[in-house]
C-alpha positions as CSV (number, residue, x, y, z in Angstrom):
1,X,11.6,-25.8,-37.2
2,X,9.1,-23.7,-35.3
3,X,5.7,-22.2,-36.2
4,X,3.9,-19.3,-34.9
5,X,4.1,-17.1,-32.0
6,X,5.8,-19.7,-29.3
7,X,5.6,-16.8,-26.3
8,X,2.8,-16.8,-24.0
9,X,0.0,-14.3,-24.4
10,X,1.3,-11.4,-21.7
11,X,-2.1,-9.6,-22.5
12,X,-3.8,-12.5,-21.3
13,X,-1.9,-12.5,-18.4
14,X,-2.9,-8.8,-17.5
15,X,-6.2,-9.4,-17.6
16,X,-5.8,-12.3,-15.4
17,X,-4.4,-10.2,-12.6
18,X,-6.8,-6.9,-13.5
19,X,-9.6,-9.7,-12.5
20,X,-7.6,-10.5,-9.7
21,X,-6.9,-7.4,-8.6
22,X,-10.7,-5.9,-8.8
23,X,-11.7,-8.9,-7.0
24,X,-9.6,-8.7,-4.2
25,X,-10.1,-4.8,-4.2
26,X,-14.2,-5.5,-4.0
27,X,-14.2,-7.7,-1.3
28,X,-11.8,-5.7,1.1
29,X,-14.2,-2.6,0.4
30,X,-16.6,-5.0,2.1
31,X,-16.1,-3.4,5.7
32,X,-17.5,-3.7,9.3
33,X,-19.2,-0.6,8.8
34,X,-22.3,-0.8,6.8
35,X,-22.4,2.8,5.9
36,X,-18.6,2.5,4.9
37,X,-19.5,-0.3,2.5
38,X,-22.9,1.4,0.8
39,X,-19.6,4.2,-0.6
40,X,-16.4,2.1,-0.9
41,X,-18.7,-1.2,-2.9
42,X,-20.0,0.4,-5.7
43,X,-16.9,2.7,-6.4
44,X,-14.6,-0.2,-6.6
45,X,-17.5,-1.8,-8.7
46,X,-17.8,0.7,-11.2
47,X,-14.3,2.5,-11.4
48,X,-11.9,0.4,-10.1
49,X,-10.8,-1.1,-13.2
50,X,-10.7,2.7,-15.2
51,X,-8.1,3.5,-12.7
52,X,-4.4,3.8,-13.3
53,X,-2.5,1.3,-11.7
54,X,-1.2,4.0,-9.1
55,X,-4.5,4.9,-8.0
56,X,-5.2,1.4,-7.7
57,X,-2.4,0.9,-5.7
58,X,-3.7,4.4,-3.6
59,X,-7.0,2.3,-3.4
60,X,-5.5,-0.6,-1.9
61,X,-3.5,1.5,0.2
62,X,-6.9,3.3,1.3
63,X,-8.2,0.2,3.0
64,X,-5.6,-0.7,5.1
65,X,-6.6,2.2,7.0
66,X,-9.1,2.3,10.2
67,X,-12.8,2.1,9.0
68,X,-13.3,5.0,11.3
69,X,-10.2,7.0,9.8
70,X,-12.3,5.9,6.2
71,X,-15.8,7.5,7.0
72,X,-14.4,10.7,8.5
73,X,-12.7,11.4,5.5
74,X,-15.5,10.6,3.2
75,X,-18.0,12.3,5.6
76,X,-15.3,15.2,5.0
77,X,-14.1,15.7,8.6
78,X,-10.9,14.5,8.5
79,X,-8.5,15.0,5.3
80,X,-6.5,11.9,4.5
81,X,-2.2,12.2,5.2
82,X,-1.1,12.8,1.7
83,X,-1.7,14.0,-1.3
84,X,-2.8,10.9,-3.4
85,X,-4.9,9.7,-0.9
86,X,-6.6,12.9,-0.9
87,X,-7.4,13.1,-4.5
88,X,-8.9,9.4,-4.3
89,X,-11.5,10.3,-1.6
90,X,-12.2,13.3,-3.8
91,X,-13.3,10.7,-6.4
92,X,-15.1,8.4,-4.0
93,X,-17.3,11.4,-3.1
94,X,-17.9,12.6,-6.2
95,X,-19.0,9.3,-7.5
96,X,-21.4,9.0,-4.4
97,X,-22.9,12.4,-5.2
98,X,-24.8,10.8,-8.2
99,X,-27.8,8.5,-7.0
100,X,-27.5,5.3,-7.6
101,X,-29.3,1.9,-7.7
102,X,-28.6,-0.9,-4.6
103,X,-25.5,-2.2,-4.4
């Protein structure tokens, strides 16, 4: 005879891989370019877990682009090559635009 809820805790689970997924998101906003970093860091700090899993996926997407390619964007000079991407830097520089504390 069997008692209680046998099946693993799937919510659990999620947050496992949230954690997992913020971490790795944090340390590959850690970049060679110092100014880079002071604008990718605390976005993925602060937002990255309010974000819907495609925009997380956007993010992660974001970074395996050229630090140069990056900057220019966020520095508004360049305008990313699609749509999604587009609206993500839109959020990055919006969040920027607030002063902040250090990292």
């Amino acid at each position: 005879m069997r008692t209680g809820n046998t099946r693993p805790d799937h919510a659990q689970d999620r947050d496992v891989r949230t954690g997992e997924a913020h971490h790795r998101a944090f340390w590959h906003s850690r970049r060679g370019m110092l100014e880079l970093e002071f604008q990718l860091v605390p976005f993925v700090r602060d937002c990255f877990n309010g974000l819907s899993e495609t925009q997380k996926s956007d993010y992660v997407r974001l970074l395996d682009h050229e630090d140069w390619e990056i900057f220019d964007w966020l520095q508004g000079r360049e305008t990313p090559p699609d749509a999604a991407l587009q609206v993500l830097v839109r959020q990055i520089i919006e969040y920027n635009a607030v002063p902040r504390g250090p990292l």
